[in-house]
Every structure is written in structure tokens, then in C-alpha cells.
Backbone as a chain_set.jsonl record, in Angstrom:
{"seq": "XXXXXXXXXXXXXXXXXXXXXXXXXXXXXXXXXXXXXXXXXXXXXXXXXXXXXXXXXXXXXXXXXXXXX", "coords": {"N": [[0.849, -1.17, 0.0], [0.615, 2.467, -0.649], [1.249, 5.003, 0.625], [0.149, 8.863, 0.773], [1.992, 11.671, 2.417], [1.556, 14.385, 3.915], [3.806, 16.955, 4.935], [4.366, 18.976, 7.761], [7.619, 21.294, 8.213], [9.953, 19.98, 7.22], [12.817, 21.619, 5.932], [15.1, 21.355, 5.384], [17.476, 19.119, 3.505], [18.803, 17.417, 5.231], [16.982, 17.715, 7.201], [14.853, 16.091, 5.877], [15.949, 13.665, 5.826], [15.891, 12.627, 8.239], [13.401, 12.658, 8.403], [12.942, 10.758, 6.793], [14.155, 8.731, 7.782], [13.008, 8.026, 10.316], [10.046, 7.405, 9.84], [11.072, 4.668, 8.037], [11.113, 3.292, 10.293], [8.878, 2.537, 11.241], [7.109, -0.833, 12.316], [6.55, -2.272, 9.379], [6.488, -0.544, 7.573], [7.935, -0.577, 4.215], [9.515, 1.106, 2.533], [9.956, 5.171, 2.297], [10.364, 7.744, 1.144], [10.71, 11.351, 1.642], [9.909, 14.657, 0.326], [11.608, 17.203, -0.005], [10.496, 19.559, -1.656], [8.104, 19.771, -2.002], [7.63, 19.348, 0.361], [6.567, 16.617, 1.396], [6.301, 13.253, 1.859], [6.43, 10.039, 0.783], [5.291, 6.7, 1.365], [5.55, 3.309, 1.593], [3.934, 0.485, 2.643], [3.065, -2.14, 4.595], [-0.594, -3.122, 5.424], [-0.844, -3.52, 7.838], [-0.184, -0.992, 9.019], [-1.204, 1.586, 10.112], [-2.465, 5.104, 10.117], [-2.26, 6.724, 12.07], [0.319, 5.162, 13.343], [2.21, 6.216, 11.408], [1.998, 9.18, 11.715], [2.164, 9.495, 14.491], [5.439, 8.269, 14.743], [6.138, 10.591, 13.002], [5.76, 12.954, 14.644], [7.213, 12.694, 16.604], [9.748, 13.06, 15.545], [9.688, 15.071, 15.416], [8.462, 16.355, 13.054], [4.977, 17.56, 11.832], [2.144, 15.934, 10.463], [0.034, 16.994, 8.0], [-1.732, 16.047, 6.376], [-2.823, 13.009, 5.156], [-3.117, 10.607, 2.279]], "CA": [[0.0, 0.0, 0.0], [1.435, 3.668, -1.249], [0.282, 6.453, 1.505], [1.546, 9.903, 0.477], [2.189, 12.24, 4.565], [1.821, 15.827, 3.726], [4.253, 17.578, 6.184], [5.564, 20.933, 8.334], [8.678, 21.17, 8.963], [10.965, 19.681, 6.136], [13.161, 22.489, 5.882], [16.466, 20.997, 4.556], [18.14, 17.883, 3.146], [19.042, 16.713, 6.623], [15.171, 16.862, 7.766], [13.918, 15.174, 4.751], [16.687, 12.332, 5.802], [15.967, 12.255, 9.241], [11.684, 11.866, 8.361], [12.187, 9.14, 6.163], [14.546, 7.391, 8.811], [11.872, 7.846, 11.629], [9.363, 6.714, 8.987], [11.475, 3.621, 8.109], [11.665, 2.38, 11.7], [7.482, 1.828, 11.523], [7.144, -2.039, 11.853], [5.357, -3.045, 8.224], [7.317, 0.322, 6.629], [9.016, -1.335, 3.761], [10.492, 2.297, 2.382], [9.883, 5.973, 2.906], [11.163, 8.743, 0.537], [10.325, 12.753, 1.992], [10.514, 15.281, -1.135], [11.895, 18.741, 0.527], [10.253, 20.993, -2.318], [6.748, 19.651, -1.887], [7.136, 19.366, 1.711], [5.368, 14.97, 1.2], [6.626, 11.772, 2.092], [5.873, 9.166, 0.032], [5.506, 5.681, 2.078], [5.101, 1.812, 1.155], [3.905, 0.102, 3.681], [1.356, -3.28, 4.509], [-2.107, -3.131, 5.011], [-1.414, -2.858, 8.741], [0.176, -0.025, 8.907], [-2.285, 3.102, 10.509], [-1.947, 6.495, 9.697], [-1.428, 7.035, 13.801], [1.702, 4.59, 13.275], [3.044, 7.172, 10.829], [1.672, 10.52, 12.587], [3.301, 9.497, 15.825], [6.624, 8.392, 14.002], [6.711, 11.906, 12.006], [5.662, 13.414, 16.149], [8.257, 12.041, 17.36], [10.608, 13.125, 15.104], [9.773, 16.573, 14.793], [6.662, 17.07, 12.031], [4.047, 17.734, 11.916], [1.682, 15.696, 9.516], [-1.284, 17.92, 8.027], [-2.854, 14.981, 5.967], [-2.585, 11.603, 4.491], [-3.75, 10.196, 1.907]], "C": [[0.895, 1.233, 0.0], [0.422, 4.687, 0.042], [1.229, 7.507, 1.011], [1.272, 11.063, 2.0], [1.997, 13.752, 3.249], [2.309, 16.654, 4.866], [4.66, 18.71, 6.25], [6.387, 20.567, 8.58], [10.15, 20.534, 8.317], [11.356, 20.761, 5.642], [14.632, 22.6, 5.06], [16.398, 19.261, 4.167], [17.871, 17.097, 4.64], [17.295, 16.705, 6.982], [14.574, 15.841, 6.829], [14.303, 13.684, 5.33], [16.054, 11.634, 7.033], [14.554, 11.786, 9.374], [11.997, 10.49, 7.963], [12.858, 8.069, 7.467], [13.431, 7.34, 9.918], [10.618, 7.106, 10.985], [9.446, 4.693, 8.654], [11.824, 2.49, 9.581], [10.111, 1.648, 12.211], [7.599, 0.792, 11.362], [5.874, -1.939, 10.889], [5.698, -1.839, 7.119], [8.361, -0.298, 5.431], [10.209, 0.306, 3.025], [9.672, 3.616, 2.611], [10.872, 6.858, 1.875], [9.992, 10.407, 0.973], [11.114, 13.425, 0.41], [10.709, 16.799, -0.145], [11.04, 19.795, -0.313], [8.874, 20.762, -1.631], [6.373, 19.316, -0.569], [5.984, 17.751, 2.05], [6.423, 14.469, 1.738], [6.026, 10.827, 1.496], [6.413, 7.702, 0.786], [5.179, 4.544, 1.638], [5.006, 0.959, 2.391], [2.753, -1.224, 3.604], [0.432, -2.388, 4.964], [-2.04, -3.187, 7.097], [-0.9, -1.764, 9.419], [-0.914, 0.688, 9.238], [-1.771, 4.113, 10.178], [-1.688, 6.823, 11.097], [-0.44, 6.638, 13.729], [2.31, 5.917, 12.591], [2.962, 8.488, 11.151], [2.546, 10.483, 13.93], [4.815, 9.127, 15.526], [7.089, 9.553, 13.39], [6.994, 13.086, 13.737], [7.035, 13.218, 16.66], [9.597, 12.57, 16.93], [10.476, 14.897, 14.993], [8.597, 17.164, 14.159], [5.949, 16.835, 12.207], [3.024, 17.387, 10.366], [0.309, 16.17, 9.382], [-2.367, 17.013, 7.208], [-1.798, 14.325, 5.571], [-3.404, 11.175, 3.591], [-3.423, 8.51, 0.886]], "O": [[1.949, 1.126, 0.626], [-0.789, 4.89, 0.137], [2.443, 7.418, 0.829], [0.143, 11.056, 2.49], [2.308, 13.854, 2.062], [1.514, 17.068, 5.709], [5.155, 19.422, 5.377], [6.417, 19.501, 9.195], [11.238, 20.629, 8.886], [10.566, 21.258, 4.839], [15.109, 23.516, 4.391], [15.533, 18.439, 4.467], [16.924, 16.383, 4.971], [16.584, 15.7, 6.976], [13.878, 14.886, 7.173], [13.514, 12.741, 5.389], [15.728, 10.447, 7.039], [14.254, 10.853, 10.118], [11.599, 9.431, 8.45], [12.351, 7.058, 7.953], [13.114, 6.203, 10.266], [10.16, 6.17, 11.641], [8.61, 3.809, 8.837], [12.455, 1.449, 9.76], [9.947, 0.749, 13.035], [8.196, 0.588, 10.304], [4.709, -1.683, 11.193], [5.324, -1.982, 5.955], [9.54, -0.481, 5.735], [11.434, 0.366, 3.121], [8.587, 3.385, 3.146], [12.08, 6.621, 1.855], [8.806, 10.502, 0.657], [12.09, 13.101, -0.267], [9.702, 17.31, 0.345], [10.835, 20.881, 0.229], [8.529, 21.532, -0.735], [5.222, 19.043, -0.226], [4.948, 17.76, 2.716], [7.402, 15.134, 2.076], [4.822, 10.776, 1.747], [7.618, 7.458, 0.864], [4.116, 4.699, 1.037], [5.998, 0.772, 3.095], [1.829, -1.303, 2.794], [0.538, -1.162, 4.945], [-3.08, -2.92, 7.7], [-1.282, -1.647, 10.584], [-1.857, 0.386, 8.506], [-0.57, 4.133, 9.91], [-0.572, 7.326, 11.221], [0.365, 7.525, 14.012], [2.922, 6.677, 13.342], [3.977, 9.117, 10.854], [3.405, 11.292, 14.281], [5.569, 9.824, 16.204], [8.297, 9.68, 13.189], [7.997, 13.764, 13.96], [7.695, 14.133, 17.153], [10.53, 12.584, 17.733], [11.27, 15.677, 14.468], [7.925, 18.126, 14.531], [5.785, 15.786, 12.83], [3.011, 18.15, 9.4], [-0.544, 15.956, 10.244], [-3.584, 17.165, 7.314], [-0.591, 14.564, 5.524], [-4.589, 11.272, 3.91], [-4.361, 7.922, 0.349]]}, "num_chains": 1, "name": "protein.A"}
């Protein structure tokens, strides 16, 4: 399953790196690429994966996710 995060707070290189690693540490996350211009995250993940799993993973790290879809 493809979720794309729409986030605050991706401000440089280094944040983009440091989402997807907090991203990639969700169990059932298989990858995780953040785009700095468009301020997204683009995630692959199973089917049980929640959007709370990845809201409190982005929390945690710093951002702030304004949707998912």
C-alpha cells in the first residue's frame, strides 16, 4: 500500500533524511522517501500499517503531519 504524509517542517536535506529514517523504523514500513520541495513523504507500507503509526513516528521526530492520503 502507497500512503503519500503531507508535512511541516521539512526544511532541509538533513530533515527530509531524518523523516524518512523515523518513517522507516514503523514495523510493516518497507520504504519511505520525503521530497523537501513539496514538503510529502511518500511511504510503502502493509495493510497494517495506521496512519497514527506514521503521525506518531513523524511526532516524534519533529513534524508535523497535516494529511494523508
Amino acid at each position: 500500500m502507497k500512503k503519500t504524509l503531507k508535512v511541516n517542517g521539512i526544511h532541509c536535506r538533513n530533515c527530509a533524511t531524518y523523516l524518512e529514517k523515523a518513517l522507516k523504523g514503523v514495523p510493516g514500513v518497507t520504504s519511505a522517501s520525503a521530497d523537501l520541495p513539496t514538503e510529502s513523504a511518500v511511504v510503502e507500507c502493509g495493510d497494517n500499517v495506521t496512519d497514527d503509526m506514521l503521525k506518531d513516528a513523524s511526532n516524534r521526530a519533529g513534524f508535523e503531519v497535516v494529511s494523508i492520503s
